[in-house]
Every structure is written in structure tokens, then in C-alpha cells.
Steps between C-alpha positions, in 0.01 A plus 500: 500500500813543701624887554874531399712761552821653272767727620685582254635827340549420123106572352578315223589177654253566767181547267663199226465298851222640629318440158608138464371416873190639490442258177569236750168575689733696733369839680816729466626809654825687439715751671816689333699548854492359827290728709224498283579104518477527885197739548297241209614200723366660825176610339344235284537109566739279246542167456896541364777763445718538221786689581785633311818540699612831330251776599593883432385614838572180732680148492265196431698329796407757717120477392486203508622458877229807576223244329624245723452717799079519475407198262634174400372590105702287262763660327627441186867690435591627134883654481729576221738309705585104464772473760405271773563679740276724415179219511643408843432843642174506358415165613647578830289819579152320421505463114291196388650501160778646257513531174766727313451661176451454239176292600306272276146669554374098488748398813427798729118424445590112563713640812202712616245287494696272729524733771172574489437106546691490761313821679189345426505071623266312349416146670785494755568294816360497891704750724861329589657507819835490633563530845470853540487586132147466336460546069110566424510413141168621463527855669843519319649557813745384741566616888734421729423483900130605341715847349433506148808486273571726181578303188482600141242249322774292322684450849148455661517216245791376485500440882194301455708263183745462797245440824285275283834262440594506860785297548564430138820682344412695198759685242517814379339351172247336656408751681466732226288218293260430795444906476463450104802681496459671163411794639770605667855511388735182574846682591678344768396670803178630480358173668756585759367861553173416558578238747690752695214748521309215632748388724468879649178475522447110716822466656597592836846562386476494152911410476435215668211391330279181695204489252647563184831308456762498248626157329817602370521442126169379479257753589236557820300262741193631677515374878217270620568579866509813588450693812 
């Protein structure tokens, strides 16, 4: 039974959420603040976070960056908020998913269980190797010059959607439909955020990217030759 963990300060959303997971044959814990949040995360082992962005003693942004700094957990991001920019941020500092409220209880179980799908492969691929760069689908891993590399698990993925079309270019759509994109909101640039936190990650100058390359107005090409 996966292990999932709630930050989140208001009890009454918290426990209605709580309650409605653990229906779902899910194992759930909840914290009311952020260092409770932190201390439960460093303790026990979870399969998924859901945080909320407003916390009374700490910003979910800056919790969630902290996760990212001893565990590639997923992360699921709840905020009051709906601006964009506000998803890219959360995206950009490790978030594997956004959803603002108010939340359909049914679509941020839907969005849940796909992150844990993706942290948990079922039948995948050999290991793939590029030149320097190698993608061990089955370790859910990928290194560079034999370093490992830090990738959330729906970059982890969608680097593999993009390695296992090598030399094919793929749209933003497609992308997101190879990755059964449901799961994760289609606004126009979170594709693009991801792929630059990848591009950090496997390029050797990541602004003049050789393995990853942009196709103006069409979308992104996975190099076949690399070095």
C-alpha cells in the first residue's frame, strides 16, 4: 500500500483528503505545517508528497526545494493560486505536478497515482546509451561520464519518451500523450520547463544544448550521435 504524505495546514481539508485517500487503499499521513512536514519526510519512507504552497510557518516552494535536496520523492503541489507563473516555479524547483484549488478529489487521485507510476516502472526497456550519456530504464536512473544525474521521476521519464525516439521530432503534444499526459497540466510551457532542468542536468553547456535540440515551432529532437 503506498505511504503518502499531506502538508497542509487547513484540518478540515486535510482529514476530508486524508479520509477520501485512504478509501483508495492509500496509507496516509498528514502534517499541519512544514517542519512537522520535513521532520515526517526525514523519518519514515513515502512513496509521494502532497504539498500545499501556503504553509503558516514556511513557503511550500521553499520545502519543496529542501525535499529536493535529500530525495527525489514525487511531489505533488496544491496552491490557492492558478497563475502560471506560479506552476512554473513549482515545476522549476522539482515539482512533479500542480494542481490549484479548488481540486476535484477524483483528479488529484488520478494525478497521484501517475506519479507514483512513473516512480515505480513496470516492464521497461534495456539500459540506453548515448555517447557519454547512459538512461537505465530499469534502475530509473541516468548518469553522465558514469556521475549519476538528479531528475524528478516525470523528467526521468520524459527523457526516456525523448531518448527512445532518437532522431525523431516530437511536439509538445506528443510528448505529453506519449507520457499519458493527463496527469499533468497542458499550459504552454511546462513541457519547456522540464526540458530545461534536463538540459542542466546532460548538457555540457546547457545554452547550447548538443543532445537535446530545439525545432523551432515544432517541438524537440533527441540526438542519435552524441559524444
Amino acid at each position: 500500500m503506498p505511504k503518502i504524505l499531506i502538508i497542509e495546514d487547513d484540518i478540515q481539508q486535510s482529514t476530508m483528503l486524508s479520509d477520501y485517500l485512504s478509501g483508495e487503499h492509500l496509507d496516509v499521513e498528514a502534517c499541519a505545517n512544514g517542519r512537522d512536514g520535513l521532520a515526517a519526510l526525514k523519518k519514515d519512507n513515502f512513496d509521494a508528497l502532497i504539498l500545499d504552497v501556503g504553509l503558516p510557518d514556511m513557503n511550500g516552494f521553499d520545502i519543496c526545494r529542501t525535499v529536493r535536496g535529500f530525495s527525489q520523492l514525487p511531489v505533488l503541489m496544491l496552491t490557492a493560486r492558478g497563475d502560471e507563473m506560479d506552476r512554473i516555479i513549482g515545476l522549476e524547483i522539482g515539482a512533479d505536478d500542480y494542481l490549484p484549488k479548488p481540486y476535484n478529489p477524483r483528479e488529484l487521485l488520478a494525478r497521484l497515482r501517475a506519479i507514483l507510476r512513473r516512480g515505480r516502472p513496470g516492464d521497461v526497456s534495456p539500459s540506453l546509451r548515448f555517447g557519454r550519456l547512459e538512461i537505465n530504464e530499469a534502475a530509473h536512473a541516468a548518469s553522465l561520464d558514469g556521475e549519476m544525474i538528479s531528475l524528478t521521476s516525470y523528467q526521468f521519464e520524459l527523457l526516456c519518451v525523448l531518448a527512445r525516439h532518437a532522431g525523431r521530432v516530437m511536439s509538445r503534444d506528443q510528448l505529453m500523450d506519449e507520457l499519458q499526459g493527463h496527469d499533468l497540466e497542458a499550459f504552454d510551457r511546462s513541457i519547456d520547463v522540464h526540458i530545461s532542468r534536463i538540459r542542466a542536468q546532460i548538457e555540457d553547456d546547457p545554452k547550447k544544448p548538443r543532445r537535446i535540440l530545439t525545432i523551432r515551432g515544432t517541438g524537440y529532437v533527441f540526438a542519435r550521435q552524441q559524444d
